[in-house]
N, C-alpha and C positions, 0 to 999 in steps of 0.2 A: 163583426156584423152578425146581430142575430137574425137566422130564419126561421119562422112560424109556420109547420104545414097543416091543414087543412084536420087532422086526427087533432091538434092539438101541443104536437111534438115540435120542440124546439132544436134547435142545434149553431153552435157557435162556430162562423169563423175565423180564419187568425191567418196572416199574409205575414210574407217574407221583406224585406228589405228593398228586394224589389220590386213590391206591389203581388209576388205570384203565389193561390193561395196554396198556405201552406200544411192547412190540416182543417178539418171539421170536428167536431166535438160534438158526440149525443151520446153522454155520458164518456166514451173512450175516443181518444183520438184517432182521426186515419191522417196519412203523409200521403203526398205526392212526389213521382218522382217524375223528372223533366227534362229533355232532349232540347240545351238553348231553352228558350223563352216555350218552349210549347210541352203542353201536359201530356203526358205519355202512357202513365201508368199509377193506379192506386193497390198499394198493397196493402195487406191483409190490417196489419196497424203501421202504425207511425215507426217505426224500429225496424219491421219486416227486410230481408233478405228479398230485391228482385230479380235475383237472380235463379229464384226455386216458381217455377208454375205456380207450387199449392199455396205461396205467400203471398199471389196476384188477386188483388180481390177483383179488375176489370183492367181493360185496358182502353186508350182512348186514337180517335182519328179525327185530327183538327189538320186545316190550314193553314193556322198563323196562331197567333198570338190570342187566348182565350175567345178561337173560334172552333167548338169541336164541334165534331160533324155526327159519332156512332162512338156508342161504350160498348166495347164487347166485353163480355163476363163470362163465369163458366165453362167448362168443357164437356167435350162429347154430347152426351144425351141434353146436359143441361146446357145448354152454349145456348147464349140467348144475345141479340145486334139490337139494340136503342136507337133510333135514329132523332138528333133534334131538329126540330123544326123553327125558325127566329123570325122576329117581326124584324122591322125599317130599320130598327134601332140595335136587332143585335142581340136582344133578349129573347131566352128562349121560351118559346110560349107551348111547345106540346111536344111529347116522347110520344112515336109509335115503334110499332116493334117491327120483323121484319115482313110481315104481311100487310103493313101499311095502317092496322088496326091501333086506334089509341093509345094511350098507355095511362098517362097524364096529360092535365091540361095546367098553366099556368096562366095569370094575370099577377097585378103588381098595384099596389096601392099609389095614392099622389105621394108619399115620399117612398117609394121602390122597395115595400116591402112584400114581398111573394106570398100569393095565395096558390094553394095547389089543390086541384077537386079528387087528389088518391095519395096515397101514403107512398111512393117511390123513393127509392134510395137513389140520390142524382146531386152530386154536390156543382153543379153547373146551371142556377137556376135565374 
């Protein structure tokens, strides 16, 4: 599946066997790694060691099954908490950060393809 964001940039992508995605593409791939059916962690590429901090490119807090809640990225000074926000349906319609202030906005075209009004790095859209 391709996504179109709002800059212009596209990015591809690509699921596992059993429907859970398995990497994004904007030019180099990222991997997920996953605890059971729920996403856990995105390292730094597709190959990365998560067992090394510096290999973590964020980590993720979901409920269930492609329902996450906060990406946390970063450390120390830079440590920075996403929280999403979802409509009826589940889709996630806007990232604030942790002072509740904006981040992204999301809508979706009639066939569900994602508009985003800021360039975020968010493979959960």
């Amino acid at each position: 599946m391709r996504t179109t964001y709002m800059n212009g940039i596209k990015g591809d992508n690509s699921y596992d066997d059993a429907g859970q995605l398995a990497a994004i593409t904007f030019g180099v791939a990222n991997g997920y790694v996953y605890d059971g059916s729920n996403i856990v962690q995105e390292p730094v590429g597709a190959a990365s060691a998560n067992n090394d901090a510096s290999n973590v490119k964020a980590s993720y807090v979901g409920a269930g099954v492609d329902e996450v809640f906060a990406q946390l990225s970063g450390s120390g000074q830079s440590a920075a908490i996403l929280t999403y926000l979802t409509d009826a349906l589940g889709s996630t319609i806007r990232l604030v950060d942790a002072a509740g202030a904006k981040v992204v906005e999301y809508t979706y075209d009639p066939y569900g393809n994602t508009i985003a009004d800021a360039a975020v790095r968010n493979p959960f859209q």
